[in-house]
C-alpha positions as a Markdown table, in Angstrom:
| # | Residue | x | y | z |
|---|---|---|---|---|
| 1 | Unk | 22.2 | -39.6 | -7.7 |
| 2 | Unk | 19.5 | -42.3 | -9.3 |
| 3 | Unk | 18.6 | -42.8 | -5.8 |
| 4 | Unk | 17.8 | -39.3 | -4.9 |
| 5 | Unk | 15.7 | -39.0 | -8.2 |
| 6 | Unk | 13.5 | -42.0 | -7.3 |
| 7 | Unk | 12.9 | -40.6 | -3.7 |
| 8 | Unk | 12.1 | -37.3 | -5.2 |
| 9 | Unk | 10.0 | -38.4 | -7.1 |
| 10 | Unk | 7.9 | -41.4 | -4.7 |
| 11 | Unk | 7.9 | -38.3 | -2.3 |
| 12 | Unk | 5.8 | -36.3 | -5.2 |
| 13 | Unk | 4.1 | -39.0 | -5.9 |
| 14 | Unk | 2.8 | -39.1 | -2.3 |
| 15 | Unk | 2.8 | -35.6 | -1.3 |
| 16 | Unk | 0.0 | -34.9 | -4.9 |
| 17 | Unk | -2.2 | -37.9 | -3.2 |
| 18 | Unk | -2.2 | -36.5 | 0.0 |
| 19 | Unk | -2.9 | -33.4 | -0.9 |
| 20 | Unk | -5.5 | -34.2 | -3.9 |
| 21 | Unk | -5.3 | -32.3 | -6.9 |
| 22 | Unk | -9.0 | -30.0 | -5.9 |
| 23 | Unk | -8.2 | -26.4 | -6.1 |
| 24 | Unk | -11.8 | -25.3 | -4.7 |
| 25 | Unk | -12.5 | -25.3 | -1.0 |
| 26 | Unk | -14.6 | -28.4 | -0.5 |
| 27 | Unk | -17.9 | -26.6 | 1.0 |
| 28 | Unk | -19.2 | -23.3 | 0.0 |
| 29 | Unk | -18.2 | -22.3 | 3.6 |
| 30 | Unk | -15.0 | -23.3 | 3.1 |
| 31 | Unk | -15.2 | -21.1 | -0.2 |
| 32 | Unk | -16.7 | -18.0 | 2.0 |
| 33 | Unk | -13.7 | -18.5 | 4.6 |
| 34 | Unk | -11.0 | -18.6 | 2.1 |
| 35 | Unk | -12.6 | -15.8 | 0.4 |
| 36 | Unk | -12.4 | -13.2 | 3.5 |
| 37 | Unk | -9.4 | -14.8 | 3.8 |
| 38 | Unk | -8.2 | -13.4 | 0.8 |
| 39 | Unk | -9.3 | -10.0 | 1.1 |
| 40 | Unk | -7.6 | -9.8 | 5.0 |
| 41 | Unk | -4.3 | -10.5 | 2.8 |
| 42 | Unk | -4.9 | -7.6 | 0.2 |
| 43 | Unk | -5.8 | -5.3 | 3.1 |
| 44 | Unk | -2.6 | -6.2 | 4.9 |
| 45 | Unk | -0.6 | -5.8 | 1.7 |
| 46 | Unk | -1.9 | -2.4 | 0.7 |
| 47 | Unk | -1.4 | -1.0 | 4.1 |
| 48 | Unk | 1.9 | -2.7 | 4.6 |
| 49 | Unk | 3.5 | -1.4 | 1.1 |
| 50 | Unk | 1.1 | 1.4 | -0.9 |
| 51 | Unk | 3.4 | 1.0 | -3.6 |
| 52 | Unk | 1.3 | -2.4 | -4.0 |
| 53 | Unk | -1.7 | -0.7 | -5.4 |
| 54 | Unk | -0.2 | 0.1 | -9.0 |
| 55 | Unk | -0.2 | -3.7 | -9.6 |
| 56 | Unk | -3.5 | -4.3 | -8.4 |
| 57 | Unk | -4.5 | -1.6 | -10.8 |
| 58 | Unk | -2.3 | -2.8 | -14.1 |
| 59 | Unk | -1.9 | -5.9 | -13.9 |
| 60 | Unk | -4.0 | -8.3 | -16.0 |
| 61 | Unk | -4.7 | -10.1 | -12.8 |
| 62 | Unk | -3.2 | -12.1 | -9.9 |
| 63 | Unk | -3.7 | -15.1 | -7.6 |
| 64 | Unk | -3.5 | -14.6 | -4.4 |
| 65 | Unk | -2.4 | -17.8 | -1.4 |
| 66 | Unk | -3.5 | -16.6 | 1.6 |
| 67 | Unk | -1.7 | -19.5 | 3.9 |
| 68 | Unk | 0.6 | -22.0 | 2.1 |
| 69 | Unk | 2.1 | -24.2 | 4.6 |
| 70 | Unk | 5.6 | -26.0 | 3.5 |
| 71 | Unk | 7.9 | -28.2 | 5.8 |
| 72 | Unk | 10.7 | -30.6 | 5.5 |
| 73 | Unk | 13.4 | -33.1 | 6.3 |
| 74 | Unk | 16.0 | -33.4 | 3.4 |
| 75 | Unk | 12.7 | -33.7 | 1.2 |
| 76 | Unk | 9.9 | -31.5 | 1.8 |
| 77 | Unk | 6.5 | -29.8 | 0.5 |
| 78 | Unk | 4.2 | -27.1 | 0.2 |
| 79 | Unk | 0.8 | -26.4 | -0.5 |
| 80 | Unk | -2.1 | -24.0 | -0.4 |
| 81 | Unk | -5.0 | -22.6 | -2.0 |
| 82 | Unk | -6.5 | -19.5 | -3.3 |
| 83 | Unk | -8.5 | -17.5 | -5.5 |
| 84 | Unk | -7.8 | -16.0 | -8.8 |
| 85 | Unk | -8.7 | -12.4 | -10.0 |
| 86 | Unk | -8.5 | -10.4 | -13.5 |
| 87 | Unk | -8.0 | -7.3 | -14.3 |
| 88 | Unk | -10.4 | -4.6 | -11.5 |
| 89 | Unk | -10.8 | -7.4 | -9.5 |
| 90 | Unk | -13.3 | -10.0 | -10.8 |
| 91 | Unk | -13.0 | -13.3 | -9.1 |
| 92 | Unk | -12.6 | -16.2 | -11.7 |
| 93 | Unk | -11.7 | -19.2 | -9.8 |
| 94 | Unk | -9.5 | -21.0 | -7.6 |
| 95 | Unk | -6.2 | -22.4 | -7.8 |
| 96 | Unk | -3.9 | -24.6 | -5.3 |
| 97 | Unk | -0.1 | -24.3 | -5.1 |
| 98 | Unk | 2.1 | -27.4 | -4.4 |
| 99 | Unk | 5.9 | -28.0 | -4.3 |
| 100 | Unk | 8.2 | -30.7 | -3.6 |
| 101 | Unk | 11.6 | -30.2 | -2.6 |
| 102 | Unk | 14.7 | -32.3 | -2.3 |
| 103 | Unk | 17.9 | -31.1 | 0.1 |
| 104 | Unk | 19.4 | -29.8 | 2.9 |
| 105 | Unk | 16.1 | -28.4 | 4.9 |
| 106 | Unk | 14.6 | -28.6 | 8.3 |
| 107 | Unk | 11.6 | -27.2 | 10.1 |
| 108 | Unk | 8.2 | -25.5 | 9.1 |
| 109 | Unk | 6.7 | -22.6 | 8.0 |
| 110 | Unk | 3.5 | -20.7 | 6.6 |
| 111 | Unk | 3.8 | -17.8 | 4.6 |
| 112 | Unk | 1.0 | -16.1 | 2.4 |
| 113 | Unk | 2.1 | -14.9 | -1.5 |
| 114 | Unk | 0.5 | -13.4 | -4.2 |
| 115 | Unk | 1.6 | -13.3 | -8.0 |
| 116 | Unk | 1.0 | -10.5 | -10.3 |
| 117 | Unk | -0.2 | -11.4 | -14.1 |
| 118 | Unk | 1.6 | -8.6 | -16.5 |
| 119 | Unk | -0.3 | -9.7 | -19.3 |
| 120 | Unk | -3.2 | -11.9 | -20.1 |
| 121 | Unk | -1.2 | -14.1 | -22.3 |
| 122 | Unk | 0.6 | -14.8 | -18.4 |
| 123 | Unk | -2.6 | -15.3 | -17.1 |
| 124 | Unk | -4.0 | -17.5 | -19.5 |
| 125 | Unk | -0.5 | -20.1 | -19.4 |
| 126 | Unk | -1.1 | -20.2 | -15.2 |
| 127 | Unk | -5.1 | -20.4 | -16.1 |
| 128 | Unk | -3.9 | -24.4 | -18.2 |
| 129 | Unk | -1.4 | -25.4 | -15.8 |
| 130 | Unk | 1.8 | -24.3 | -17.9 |
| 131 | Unk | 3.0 | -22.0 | -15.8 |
| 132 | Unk | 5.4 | -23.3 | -13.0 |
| 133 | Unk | 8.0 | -21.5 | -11.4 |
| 134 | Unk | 11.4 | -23.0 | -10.7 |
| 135 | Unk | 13.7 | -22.5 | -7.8 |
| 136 | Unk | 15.5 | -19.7 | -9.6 |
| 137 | Unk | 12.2 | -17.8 | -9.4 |
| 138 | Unk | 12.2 | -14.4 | -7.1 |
| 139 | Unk | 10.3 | -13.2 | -4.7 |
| 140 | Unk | 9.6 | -9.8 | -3.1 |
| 141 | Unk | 9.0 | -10.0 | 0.5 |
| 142 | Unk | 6.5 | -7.2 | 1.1 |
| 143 | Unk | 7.7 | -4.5 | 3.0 |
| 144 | Unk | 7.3 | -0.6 | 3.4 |
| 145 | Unk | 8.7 | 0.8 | -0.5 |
| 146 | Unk | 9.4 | -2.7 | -1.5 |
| 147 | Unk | 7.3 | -3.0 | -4.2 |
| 148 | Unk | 7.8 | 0.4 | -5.9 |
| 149 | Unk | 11.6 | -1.7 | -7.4 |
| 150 | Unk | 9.5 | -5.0 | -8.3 |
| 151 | Unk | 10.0 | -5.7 | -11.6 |
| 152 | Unk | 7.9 | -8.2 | -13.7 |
| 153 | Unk | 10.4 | -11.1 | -15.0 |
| 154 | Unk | 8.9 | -13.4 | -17.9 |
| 155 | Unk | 5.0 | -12.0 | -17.1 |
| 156 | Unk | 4.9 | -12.0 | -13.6 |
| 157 | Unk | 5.7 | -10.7 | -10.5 |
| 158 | Unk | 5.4 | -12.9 | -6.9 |
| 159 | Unk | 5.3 | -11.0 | -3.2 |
| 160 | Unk | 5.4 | -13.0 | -0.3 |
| 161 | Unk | 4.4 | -11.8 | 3.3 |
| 162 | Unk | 3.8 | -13.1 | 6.9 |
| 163 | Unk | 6.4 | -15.7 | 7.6 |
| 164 | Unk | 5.8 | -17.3 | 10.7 |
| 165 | Unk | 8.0 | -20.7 | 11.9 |
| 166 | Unk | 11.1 | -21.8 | 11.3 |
| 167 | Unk | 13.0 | -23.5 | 8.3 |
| 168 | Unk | 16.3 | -23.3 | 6.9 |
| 169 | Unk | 16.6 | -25.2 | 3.5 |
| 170 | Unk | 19.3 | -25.2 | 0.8 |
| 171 | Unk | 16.9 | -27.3 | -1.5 |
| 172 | Unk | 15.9 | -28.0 | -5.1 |
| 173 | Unk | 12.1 | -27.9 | -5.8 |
| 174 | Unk | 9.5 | -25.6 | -7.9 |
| 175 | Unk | 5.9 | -24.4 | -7.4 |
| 176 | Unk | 3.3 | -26.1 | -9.3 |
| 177 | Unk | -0.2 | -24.5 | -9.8 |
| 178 | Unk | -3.8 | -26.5 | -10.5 |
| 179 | Unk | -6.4 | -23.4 | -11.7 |
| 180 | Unk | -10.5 | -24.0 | -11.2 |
| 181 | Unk | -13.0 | -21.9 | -13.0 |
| 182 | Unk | -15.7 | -20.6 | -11.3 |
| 183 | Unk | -17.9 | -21.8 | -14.1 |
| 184 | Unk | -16.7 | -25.6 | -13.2 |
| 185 | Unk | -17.0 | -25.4 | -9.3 |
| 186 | Unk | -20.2 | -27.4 | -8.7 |
């Protein structure tokens, strides 16, 4: 068990320095890109599921992960970027997703997901880093009706759409968030 822990964690430890801990696109072309990007995913999402809309429209804002790519071995990872939004819409900055995993998993996958802010008290705990959801968290996979029976649990809500590869995993891991401001983004 001590064993696992230590690889668990070296294998954080590595995955965060591979990755980098930079939630804004490098290059303002990189920023343009993720940006249409993002709205191709809200798009999609509206016309997938209507329902959709009455989060976009309450909500006190959401971030939205247009490709977060995730693979493993026994231990595995994830990670992506996107932007974040308040209330009607107004960009506000940029956040990247990681995750480390530990157990029974194979194969690869990308995936896009979006989480719903119920309130801005949510938004402000992902906004400093203190939100992080476990492997208990739900998801809704986005389908046709789908999101008319999400429910918010503890401030937000999380769809997830456009699996493509393969992975089967009976693992242990949790997301992890890192927000930018635009007002910090050089």
């Amino acid at each position: 068990m001590r064993m696992n822990l230590l690889t668990a964690l070296l294998f954080s430890l590595a995955f965060s320095c591979i990755v980098g801990c930079n939630a804004t696109p490098r290059t303002e072309s990189d920023r343009r890109v993720l940006s249409a990007e993002v709205q191709a995913l809200v798009v999609a999402l509206k016309e997938k599921d209507a329902s959709i809309s009455k989060y976009f429209d309450s909500a006190a804002g959401y971030a939205a992960f247009p490709s977060i790519g995730k693979g493993g071995f026994i231990i595995g990872g994830a990670f992506g970027r996107g932007e974040v939004f308040t209330s009607g819409g107004t960009l506000i900055g940029y956040s990247d997703m990681t995750q480390a995993s530990i157990g029974a998993q194979i194969g690869g996958q990308s995936f896009s997901e979006i989480i719903f802010f119920e309130t801005k008290e949510a938004l402000a705990s992902f906004k400093t880093g203190t939100l992080a959801f476990s492997a208990t968290a739900s998801a809704v996979a986005v389908q046709s009706g789908a999101a008319a029976a999400a429910k918010y649990e503890n401030g937000v809500v999380i769809f997830l759409t456009q699996p493509k590869g393969l992975m089967a995993e009976l693992s242990v891991g949790g997301q992890q968030f890192n927000f930018r401001s635009l007002a910090d983004v050089e």
